[in-house]
LOZAZA-286686 format. One record per residue: x, y, z of N, C-alpha, C in turn; residue in three letters. Coordinates in steps of 0.02 Angstrom, whole numbers, plus 50000, padded with zeros to 5 digits. Layout:
N
XYZXYZXYZala...
//
This chain:
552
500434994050000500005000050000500455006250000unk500645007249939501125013249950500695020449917unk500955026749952500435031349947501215038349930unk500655039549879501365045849835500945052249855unk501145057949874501265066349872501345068749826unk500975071449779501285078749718501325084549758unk501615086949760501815095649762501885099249718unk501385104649720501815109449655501205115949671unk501475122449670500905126249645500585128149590unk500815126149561500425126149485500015121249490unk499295120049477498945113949503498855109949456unk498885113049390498515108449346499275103749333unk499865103449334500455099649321500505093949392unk500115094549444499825091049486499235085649457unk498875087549419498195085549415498495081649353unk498945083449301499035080349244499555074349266unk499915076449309500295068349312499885063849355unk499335067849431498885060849442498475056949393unk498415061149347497865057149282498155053649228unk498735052549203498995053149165499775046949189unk499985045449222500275041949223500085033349267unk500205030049246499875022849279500065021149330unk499825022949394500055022749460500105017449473unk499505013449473499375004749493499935001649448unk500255003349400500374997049380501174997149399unk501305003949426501915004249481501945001549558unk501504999449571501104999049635501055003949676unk500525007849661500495016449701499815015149714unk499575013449774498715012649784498495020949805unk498935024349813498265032449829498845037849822unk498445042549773498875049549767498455055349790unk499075057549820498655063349860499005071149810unk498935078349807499145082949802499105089349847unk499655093449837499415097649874499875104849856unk499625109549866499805115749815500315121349860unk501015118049911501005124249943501485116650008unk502055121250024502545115050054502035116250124unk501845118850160501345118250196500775113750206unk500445114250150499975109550145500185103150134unk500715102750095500985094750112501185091850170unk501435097250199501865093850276501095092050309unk500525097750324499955096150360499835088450337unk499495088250257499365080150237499855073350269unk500575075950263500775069650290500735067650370unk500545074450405500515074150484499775068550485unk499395066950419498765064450424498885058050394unk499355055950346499375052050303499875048550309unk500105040150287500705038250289500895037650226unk501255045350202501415043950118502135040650151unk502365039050082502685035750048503595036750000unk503155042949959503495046149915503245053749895unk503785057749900503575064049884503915068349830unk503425070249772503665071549724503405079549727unk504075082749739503705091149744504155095449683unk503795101049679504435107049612504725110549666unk505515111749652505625117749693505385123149696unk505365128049632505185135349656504355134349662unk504315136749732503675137749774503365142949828unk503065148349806503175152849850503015151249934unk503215154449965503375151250050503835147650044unk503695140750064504215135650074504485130950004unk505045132150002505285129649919505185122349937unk505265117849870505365111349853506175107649898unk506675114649909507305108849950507055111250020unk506705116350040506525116550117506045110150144unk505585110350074505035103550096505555098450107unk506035097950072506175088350071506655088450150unk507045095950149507345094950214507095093650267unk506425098150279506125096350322505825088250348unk505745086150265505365079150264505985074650312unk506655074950284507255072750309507015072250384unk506925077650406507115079350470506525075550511unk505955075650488505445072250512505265065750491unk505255063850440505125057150400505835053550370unk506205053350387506745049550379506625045650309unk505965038650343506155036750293505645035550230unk505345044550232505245045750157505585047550071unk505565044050034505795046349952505545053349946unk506005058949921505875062449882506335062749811unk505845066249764505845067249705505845074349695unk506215077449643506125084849647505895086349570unk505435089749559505505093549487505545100549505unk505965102049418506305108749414506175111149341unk506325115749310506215119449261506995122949280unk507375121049299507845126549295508305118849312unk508905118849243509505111449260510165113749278unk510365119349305510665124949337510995116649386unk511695116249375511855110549440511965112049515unk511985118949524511645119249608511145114249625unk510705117949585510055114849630510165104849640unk510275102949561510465096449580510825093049635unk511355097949635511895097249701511695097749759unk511305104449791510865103349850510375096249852unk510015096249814509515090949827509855084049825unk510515083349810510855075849816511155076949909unk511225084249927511545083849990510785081850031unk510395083450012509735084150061509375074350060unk509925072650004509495063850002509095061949978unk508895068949916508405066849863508475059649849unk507955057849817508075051849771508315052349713unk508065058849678508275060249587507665066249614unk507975069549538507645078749498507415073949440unk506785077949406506635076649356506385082649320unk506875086149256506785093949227505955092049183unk505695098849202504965100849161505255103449106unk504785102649041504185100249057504385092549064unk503915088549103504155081549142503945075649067unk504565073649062504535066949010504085059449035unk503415056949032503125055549058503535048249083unk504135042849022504335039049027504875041649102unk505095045449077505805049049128505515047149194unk504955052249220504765053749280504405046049281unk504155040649256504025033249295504665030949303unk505325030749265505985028449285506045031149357unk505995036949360506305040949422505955037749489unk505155036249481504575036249520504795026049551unk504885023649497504925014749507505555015149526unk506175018449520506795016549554506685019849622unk506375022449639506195028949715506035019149772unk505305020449718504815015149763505245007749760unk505735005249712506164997849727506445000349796unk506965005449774507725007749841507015007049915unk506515010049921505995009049970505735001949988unk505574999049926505264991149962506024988549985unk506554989349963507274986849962507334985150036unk507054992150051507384996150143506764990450173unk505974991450171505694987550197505854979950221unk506094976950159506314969950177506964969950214unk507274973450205507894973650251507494975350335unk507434979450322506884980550416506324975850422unk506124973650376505794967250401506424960750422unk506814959350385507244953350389507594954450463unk507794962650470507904962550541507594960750592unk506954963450582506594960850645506264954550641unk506564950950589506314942850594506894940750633unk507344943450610508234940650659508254941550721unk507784949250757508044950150828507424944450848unk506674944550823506294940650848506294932050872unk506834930750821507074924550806507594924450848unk507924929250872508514926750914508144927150976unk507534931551006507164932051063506964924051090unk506814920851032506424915051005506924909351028unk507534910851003508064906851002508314906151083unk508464913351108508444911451195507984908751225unk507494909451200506954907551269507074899151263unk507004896351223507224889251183508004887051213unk508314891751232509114889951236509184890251324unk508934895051329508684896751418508384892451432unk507614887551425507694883251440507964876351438unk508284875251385508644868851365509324868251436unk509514876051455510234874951502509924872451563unk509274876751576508954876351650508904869251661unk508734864851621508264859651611509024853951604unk509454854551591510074851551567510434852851643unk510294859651680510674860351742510374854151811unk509704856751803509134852351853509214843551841unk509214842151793509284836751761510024831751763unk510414834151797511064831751810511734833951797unk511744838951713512234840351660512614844351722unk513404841951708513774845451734514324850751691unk514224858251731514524861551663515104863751723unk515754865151708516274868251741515814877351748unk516304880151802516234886051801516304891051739unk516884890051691516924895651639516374892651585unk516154889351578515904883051521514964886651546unk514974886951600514324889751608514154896251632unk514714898351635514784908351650514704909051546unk515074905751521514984908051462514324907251436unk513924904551451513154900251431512774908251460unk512874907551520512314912851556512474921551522unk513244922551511513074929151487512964928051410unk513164922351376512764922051318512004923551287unk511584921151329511004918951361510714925251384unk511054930851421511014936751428510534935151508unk510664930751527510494928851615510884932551650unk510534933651703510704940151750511114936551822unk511234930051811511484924551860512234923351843unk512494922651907513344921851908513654913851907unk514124911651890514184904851892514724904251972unk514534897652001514994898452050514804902352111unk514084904452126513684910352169513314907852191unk513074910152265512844905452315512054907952288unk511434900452293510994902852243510554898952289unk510004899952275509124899552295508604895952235unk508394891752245507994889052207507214887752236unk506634889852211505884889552208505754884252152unk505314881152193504994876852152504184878852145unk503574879652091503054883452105502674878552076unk502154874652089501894871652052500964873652053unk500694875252022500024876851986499444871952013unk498844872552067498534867552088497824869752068unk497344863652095496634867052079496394868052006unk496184871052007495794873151936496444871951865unk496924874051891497544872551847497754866151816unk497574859951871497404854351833497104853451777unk496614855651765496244853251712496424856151640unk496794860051635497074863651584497264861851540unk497234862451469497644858351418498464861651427unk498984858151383499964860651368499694868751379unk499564870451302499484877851296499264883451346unk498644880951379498404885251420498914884951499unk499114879651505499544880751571500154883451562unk500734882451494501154886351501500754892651509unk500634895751477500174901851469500174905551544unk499794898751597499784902751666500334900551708unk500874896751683501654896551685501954904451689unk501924906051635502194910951609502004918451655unk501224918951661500984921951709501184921651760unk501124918051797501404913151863502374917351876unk502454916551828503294918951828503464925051824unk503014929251794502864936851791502754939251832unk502244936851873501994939651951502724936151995unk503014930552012503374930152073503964934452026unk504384935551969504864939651957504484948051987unk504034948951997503694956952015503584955852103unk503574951652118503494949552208504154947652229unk504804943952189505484944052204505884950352181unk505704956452141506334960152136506764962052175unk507254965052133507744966152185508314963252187unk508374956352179508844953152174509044948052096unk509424946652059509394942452012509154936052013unk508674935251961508094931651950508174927851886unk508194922851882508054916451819507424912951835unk507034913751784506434908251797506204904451726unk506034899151750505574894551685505424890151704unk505164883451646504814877651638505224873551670unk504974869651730505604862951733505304861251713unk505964852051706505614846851666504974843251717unk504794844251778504394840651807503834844051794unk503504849651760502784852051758502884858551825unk503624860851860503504865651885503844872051863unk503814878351898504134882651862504604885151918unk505154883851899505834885751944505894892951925unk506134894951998506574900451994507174900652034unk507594905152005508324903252035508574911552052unk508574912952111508984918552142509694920752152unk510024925252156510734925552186510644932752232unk511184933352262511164938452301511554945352236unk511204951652250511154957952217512064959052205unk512334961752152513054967052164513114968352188unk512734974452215512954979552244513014980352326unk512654975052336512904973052415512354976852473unk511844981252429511464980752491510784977252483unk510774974052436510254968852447510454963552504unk509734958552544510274953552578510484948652555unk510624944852596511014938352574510494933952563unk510814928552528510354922852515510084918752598unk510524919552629510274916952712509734920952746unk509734927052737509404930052754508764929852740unk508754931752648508174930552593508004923752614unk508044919852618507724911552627507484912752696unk507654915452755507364918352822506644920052816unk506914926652778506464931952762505984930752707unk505824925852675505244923652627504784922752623unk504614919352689503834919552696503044924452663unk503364928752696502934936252685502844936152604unk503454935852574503454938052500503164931052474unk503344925652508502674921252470502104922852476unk501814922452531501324924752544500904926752475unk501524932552475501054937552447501144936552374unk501544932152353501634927152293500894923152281unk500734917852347500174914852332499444919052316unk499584926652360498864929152371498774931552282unk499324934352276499014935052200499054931152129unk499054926052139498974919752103498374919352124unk498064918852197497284917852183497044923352142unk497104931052162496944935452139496994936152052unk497364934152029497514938551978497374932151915unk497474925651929497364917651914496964913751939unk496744916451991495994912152019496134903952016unk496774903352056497064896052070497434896752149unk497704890252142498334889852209498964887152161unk499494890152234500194889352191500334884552257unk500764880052249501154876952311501864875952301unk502044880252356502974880452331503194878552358unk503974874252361504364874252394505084878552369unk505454877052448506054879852443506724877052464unk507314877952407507864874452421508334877652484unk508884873752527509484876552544509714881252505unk510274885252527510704888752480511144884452444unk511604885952367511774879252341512124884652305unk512904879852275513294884352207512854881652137unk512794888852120512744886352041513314884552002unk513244875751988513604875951942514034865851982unk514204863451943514344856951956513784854651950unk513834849852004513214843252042512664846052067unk512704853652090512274855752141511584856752148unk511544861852061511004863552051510504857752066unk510714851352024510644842652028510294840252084unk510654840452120510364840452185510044844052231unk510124850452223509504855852241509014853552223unk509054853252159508254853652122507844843952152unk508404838452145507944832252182507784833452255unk508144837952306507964839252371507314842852356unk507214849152328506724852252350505944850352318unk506114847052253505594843752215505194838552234unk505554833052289505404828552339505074832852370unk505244838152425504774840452470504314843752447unk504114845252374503704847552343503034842552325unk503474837652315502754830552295502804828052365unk503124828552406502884825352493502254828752521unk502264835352511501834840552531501044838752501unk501234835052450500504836452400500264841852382unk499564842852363499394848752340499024854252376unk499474853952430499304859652500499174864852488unk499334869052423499314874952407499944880852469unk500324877852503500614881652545501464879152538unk501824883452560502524883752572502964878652614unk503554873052576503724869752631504584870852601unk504914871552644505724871152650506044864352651unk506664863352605507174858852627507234857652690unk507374852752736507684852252796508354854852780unk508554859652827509484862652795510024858552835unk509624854452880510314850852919510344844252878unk509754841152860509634834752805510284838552752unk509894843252721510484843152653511144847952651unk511154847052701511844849152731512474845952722unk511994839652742512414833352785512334829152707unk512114832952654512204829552583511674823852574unk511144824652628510754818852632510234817352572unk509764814252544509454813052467508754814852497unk508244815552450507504817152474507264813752522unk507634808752519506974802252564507244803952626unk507894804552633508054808152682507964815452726unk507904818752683507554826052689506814826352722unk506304820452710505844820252731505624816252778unk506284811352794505984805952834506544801952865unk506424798852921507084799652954507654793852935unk508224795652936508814793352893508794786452914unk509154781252890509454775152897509904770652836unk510144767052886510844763752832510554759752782unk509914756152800509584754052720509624759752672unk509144765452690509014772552632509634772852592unk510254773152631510974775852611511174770952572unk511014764952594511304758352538510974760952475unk510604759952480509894760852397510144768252382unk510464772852393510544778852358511324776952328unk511704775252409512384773552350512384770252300unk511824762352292511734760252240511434766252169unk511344770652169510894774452136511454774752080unk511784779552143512194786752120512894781752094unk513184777252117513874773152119513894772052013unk514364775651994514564774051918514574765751898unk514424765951833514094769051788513344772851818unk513214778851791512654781351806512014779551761unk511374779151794510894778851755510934782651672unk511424788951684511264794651647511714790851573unk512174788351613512764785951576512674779951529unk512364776451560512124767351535511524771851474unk510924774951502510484778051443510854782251367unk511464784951371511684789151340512244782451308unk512454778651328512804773951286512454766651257unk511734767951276511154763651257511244756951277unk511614756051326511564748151371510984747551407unk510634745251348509724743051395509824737651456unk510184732351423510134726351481510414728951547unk510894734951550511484737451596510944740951619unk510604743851609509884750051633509654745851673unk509324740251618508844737151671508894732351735unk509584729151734509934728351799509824732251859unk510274739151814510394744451864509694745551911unk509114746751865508544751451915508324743751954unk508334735951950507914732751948508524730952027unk509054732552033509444730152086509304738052142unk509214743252101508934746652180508364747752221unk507724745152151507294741452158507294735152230unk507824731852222507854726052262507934729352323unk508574733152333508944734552384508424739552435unk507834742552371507334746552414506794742552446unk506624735352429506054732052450506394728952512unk506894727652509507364722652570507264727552631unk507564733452621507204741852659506484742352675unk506164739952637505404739452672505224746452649unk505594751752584505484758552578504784760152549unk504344763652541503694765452521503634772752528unk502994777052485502904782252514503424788052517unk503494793352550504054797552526504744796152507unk505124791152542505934788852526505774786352472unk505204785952423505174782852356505514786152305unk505214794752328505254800352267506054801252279unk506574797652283507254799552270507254793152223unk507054788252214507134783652149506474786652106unk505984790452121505484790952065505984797952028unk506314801052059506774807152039507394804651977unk507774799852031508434796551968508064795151923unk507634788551920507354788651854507024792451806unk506484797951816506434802451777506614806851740unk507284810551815507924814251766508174811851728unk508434806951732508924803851653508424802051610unk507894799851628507414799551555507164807151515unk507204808751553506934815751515507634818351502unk507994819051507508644821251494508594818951425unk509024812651431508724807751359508274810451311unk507854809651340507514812351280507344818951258unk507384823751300507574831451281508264831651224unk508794825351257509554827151191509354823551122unk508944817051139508824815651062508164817051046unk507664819751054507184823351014506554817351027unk506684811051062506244806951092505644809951124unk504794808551112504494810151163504404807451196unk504414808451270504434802851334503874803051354unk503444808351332502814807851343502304801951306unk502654801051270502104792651228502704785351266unk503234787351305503344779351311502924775051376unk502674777851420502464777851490501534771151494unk501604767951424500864764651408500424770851423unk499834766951441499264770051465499484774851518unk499904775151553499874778151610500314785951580unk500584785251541500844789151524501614792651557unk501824795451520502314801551581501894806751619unk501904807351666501164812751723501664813251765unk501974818251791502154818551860501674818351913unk500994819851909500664819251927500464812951962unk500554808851919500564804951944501034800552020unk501424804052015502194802752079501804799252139unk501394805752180501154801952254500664795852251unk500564794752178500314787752199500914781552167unk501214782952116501614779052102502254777552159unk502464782752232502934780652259502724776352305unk502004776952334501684772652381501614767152371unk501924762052311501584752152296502334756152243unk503024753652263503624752052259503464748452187unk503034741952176503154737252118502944741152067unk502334744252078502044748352050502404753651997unk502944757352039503564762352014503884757851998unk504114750552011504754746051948504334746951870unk503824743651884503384740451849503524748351795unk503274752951799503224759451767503924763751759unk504364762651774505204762551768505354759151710unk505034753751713505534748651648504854749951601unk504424751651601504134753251542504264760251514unk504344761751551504824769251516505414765451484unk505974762451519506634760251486506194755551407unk505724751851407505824747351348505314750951286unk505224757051320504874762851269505494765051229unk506024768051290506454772351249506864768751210unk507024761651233507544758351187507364756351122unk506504753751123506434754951027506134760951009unk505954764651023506144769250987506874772850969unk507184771351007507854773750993508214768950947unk507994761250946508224756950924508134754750826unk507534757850839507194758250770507414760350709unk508084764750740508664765150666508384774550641unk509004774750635509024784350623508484787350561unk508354781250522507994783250482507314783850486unk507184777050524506324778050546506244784750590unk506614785350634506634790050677506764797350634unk507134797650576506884803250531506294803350498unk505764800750494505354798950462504714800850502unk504754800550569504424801350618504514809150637unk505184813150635505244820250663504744822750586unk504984821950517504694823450464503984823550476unk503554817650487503114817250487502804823950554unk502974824850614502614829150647502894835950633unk503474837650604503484842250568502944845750503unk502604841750466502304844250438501544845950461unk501534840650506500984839450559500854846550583unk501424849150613501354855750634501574860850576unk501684860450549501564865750471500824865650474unk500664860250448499824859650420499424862750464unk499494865050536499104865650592499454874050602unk499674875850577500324883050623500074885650549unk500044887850521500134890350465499944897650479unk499184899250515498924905950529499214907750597unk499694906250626500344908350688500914910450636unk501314911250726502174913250696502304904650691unk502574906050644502904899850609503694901650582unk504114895150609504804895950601505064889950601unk505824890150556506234882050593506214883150647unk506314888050686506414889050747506054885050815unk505214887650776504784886750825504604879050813unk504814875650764504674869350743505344866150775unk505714866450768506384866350821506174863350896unk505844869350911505804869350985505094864750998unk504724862650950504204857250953504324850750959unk505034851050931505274842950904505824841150946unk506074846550989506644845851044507414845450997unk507304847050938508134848150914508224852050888unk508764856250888509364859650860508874862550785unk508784869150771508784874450707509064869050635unk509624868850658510234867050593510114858750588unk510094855750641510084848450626509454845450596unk508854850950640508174849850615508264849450529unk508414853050497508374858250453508984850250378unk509514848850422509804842850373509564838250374unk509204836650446508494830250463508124831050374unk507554837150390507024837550345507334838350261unk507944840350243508094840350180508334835850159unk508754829350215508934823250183508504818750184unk507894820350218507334816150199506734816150163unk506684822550120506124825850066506654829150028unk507254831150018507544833849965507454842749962unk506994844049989506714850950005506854855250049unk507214860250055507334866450126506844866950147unk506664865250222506184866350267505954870750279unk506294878550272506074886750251505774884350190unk506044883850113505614882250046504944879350090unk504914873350118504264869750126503584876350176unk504104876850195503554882150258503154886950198unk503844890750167503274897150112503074892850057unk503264885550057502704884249995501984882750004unk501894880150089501254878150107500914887150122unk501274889050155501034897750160500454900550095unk501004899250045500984902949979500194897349931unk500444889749964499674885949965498924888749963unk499194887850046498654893850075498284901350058unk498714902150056498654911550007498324910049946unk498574906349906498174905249849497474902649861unk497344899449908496844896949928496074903149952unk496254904750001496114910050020495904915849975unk496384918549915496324921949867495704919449818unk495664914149798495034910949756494514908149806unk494674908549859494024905649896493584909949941unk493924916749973493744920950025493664927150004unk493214934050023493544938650017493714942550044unk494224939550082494684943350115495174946650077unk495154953150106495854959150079496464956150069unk496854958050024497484954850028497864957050089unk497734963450137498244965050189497994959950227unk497384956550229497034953850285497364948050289unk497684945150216497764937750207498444938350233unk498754943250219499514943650239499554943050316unk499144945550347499134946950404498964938350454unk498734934650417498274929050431498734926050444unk499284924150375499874920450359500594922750392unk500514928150442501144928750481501564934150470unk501304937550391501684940750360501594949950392unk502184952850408501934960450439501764966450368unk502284962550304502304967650251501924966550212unk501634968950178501154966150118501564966150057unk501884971050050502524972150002503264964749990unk503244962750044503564957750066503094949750027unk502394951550056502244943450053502124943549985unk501774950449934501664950349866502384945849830unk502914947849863503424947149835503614940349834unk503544934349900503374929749896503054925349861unk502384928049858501904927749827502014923249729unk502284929849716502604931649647503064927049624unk503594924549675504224920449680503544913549650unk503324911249713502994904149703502404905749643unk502154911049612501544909249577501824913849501unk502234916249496502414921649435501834928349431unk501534928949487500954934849465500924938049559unk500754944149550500634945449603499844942449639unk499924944949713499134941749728498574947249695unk498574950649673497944953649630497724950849564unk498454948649520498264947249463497944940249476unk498314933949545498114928649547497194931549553unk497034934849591496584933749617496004935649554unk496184940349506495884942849442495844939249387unk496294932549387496224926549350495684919249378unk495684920649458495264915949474494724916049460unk
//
């Protein structure tokens, strides 16, 4: 929708080029005129022109005062100058002022469309460039939030990163968290009415949820998101500048600010939140690791109280495991954890795909826990090992762990009844393990065949959203770039090509079937420019969307 300005006081050399030259078929949808550099500046304070084609000599304000001014205010408008006088001053000023081009009267009708279609290309030029940018910063916005949680979720989950290895991650990441810094972890989990929610709608009051406690915690540096268990962590450190307090203190002093965390979650979400809270812990090694199974245990011990419960700090002090944290210690518990934790690790045997070595492993601490007589809370430190490394797993290879679990599914939800009947949690342990091993087993190709397939799955369904490798990326749990050699060595086709060819599908569709505006359709399909998607458009069909739509 581009919109051109004549200037001139002479009116009728106004009136003869709006009539008289083929606007549309330059793509110029509305010409305005106006007799007097005044009256133009008023029109554009009303209008979003485009291009401004004025004469210099003008009594009042000349033709180089208009464009300077335009400069000064409209940046990024085209001007055009006509003249009757080829005197190379004037040329020379109007190249300092950023004209686009002069065109001498009387005006050569071919001349002045050369002048008019090279103005409006160098313009759509700039558009797609400021569009492409802000697909890049949006996409990199896109790209952290995706990358932010992959570390969180990789930290909680066991991954051990050295100190420089994850100082480099976090200021990458543009996290406001130090590596190596004594840190605080919340666990928040969503009760009540929140149950019943479909994925979408609970991140949704996730996200909410994280907005309000980052506005009830300021003050101090704040990381929050999705864990892998269905809660939403947040992770504290103590302030720079040194008069915030300390993390000993802040963990003292919390109450209140939960409080007032929970009150407006009813208020503002018309739910309950039930949190717990970790010891103080370094970010960075084993720790986070174990923060997050201490306080997550006292989080599913609690049930769905809707209220606040703390680590024991002398339990995990003393390095003790959940079951310990909640219930009182003994040398059976400690056997069955050293069995846990003692190398090869669960994490280790899953990641080098020794199924039979897995299923030993969980089925001997299994043993060592029934000989213990364990049930009930000391459960959730084996319902913990096993989950983390499965979801780990399958977050690195793009596995959903959500279909290996039978009927019962993956539910954390499920936990307080699965830790209470011990056989119950084997029984549902090794059906997770003989989920992940064929599917993993099934050979790289079926397993490309399968990301392909819900890739298009979600094309076919995303089409009127933001749509990206990106966001298809982050659906399928892998990597931009790998996604991207996945889908072309297995259809032959760039996965960008596939996206704007189903787009451009659509559009065509739409165009012969609806009548909807073409800004409307652009708008439908994701697109911010109309100038942009015509151009698309054009690429896949050889015609713009008007002519398609004038042939249908």
């Amino acid at each position: 929708m581009i919109e051109v300005l004549l200037v001139d006081d002479e009116t009728y050399v106004t009136e003869s080029l709006e009539l008289t030259i083929p606007w549309e078929e330059i793509g110029v949808s509305t010409v305005r005129r106006a007799a007097s550099g005044a009256e133009a500046l008023a029109i554009m304070e009303e209008e979003a022109i485009d291009l401004v084609v004025t004469d210099i000599r003008m009594p009042g304000m000349d033709g180089l005062q208009l464009i300077e001014e335009i400069g000064r205010r409209w940046p990024g408008v085209r001007c055009i100058l006509l003249t009757g006088h080829s005197d190379f001053t004037y040329a020379k000023k109007a190249l300092q002022l950023r004209a686009s081009d002069y065109v001498l009267k009387p005006v050569d009708d071919d001349e002045f469309v050369a002048a008019v279609s090279e103005a409006l290309d160098s313009l759509r030029e700039e558009w797609d460039e400021f569009d492409k940018v802000h697909r890049l910063l949006y996409s990199r916005k896109s790209d952290y939030k995706v990358l932010r949680e992959n570390l969180l979720h990789e930290l909680l989950l066991g991954r051990e990163l050295s100190r420089q290895a994850l100082s480099e991650q976090l200021r990458a990441y543009e996290l406001p968290l130090q590596a190596g810094q004594p840190t605080l972890m919340l666990l928040a989990r969503l009760e009540g009415r929140f149950a019943a929610m479909d994925e979408s709608s609970l991140e949704l009051m996730d996200f909410a949820a994280g907005n309000i406690a980052e506005e009830v915690l300021r003050g101090q540096p704040l990381w929050y998101g999705s864990g892998p268990h269905g809660c939403l962590v947040l992770l504290l450190q103590p302030g720079e500048s040194g008069d915030e307090p300390g993390l000993e203190q802040t963990a003292r002093g919390l109450d209140r600010r939960l409080e007032k965390l929970q009150e407006h979650v009813r208020l503002y979400l018309k739910g309950e939140i039930s949190l717990s809270v970790s010891t103080v812990f370094e970010l960075g090694g084993s720790d986070p690791g174990a923060a997050y199974r201490r306080t997550l245990g006292s989080l599913y011990a609690a049930g769905n109280s809707g209220r606040t419960v703390y680590v024991d700090p002398q339990a995990a002090a003393a390095g003790a495991s959940v079951s310990d944290a909640v219930s009182p210690a003994s040398e059976d518990r400690g056997s069955v954890t050293e069995l846990m934790y003692t190398p090869p690790t669960l994490l280790h045997l899953l990641e080098s795909r020794q199924w039979d070595e897995v299923r030993t492993k969980i089925s001997t601490v299994f043993d060592a826990a029934e000989r213990a007589g364990l049930a009930g809370p000391p459960m959730y430190e084996i319902y913990l090992w096993m989950t983390n490394a499965f979801l780990f797993i399958s977050h690195r290879e793009g596995q959903p762990v959500g279909d290996l679990g039978g009927e019962e599914g993956f539910d954390p939800v499920l936990a307080r009844g699965l830790v209470q009947q011990p056989q119950r949690l084997r029984t549902w342990g090794l059906r997770l393990l003989d989920g992940l091993a064929e599917q993993t087993s099934a050979g790289a190709g079926d397993g490309r065949s399968k990301v392909v397939s819900r890739v298009r799955q979600l094309v076919g369904t995303g089409l009127d959203g933001d749509l990206s490798v990106k966001t298809l990326a982050d659906q399928v749990y892998l990597h931009p770039v790998y996604l991207s050699k996945i889908y072309k060595a297995e259809t032959g086709e760039a996965l960008g090509d596939y996206i704007i060819r189903m787009r451009m599908e659509r559009a065509a569709h739409l165009l012969k079937n609806s009548g909807k505006k073409i800004y409307e359709i652009t708008s439908e399909l994701g697109y911010q420019n109309p100038q942009y998607f015509s151009k698309m458009f054009k690429k896949q069909y050889g015609m713009t969307p008007n002519e398609f739509r004038e042939l249908s």
